[in-house]
N, C-alpha and C positions, 0 to 999 in steps of 0.2 A: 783370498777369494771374496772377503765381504767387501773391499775395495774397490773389486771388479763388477762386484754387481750393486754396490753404488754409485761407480762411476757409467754403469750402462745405463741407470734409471736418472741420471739427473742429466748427462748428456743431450738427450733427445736423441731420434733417429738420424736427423744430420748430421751428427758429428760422433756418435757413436762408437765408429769404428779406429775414428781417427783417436778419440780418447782412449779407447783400451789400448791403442798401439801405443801411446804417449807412459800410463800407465806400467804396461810391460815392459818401456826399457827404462822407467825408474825402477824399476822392480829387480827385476832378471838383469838388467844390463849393470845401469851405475851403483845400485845397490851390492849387487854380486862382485862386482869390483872394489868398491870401497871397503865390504866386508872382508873378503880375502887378503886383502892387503894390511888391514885392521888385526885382523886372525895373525898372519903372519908375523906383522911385527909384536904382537902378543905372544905368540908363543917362542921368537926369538929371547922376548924379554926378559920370561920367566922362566928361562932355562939354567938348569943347577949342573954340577956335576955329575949326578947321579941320574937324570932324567930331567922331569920338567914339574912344575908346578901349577898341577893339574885342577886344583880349585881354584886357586887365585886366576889361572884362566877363563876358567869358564864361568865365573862371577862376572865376568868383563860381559859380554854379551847378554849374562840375565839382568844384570844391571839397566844395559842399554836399553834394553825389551821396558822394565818396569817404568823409565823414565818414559821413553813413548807412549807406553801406557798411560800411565798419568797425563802427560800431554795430550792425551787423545780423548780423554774423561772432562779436563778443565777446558780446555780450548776447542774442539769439535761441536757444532751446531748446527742441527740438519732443518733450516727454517722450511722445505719446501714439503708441506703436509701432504702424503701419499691420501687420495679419500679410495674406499673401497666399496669395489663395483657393489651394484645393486641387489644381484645375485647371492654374492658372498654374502653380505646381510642377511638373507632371507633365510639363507640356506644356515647360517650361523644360529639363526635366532630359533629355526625348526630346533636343531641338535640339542640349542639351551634347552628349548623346551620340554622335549623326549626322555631328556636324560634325568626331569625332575618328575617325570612320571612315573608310578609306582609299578 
């Protein structure tokens, strides 16, 4: 979700639509397929006799998560500074204010 509503805010209105559409089939589409297919030969792989080996599978994918994580921490830079409406200020600065009064 935080994806989609970064890619709605840097998009602009022009192209918008066309970037969440772009977005949702890496997402749902080639994601969901590569995953599956991943899961799959994962759980072919760490199959025993007696069932399956049920942590060393599911290590495979928190693994993946923490690495994108990381990758998303070192490498991700949002240069395009959002400024906030005039409004919000105002209205921000009353609550600071309010909330230091006794």
């Amino acid at each position: 979700v935080t994806g989609q509503i970064y890619t709605d805010r840097l998009a602009g209105e022009k192209f918008r639509s066309a970037a969440q559409g772009l977005i949702t089939l890496a997402t749902y589409g080639f994601g969901m397929l590569i995953g599956s297919l991943l899961a799959g030969f994962a759980v072919d792989l760490w199959q025993t006799p007696t069932g399956h080996e049920w942590q060393v599978i599911w290590l495979i994918p928190a693994g993946i998560a923490a690495i994108v994580f990381i990758a998303f921490i070192l490498f991700f830079k949002d240069n395009k500074k959002e400024s906030w409406p005039e409004e919000a200020v105002d209205a921000r600065q009353k609550q600071h204010h309010l909330a230091k009064q006794p």
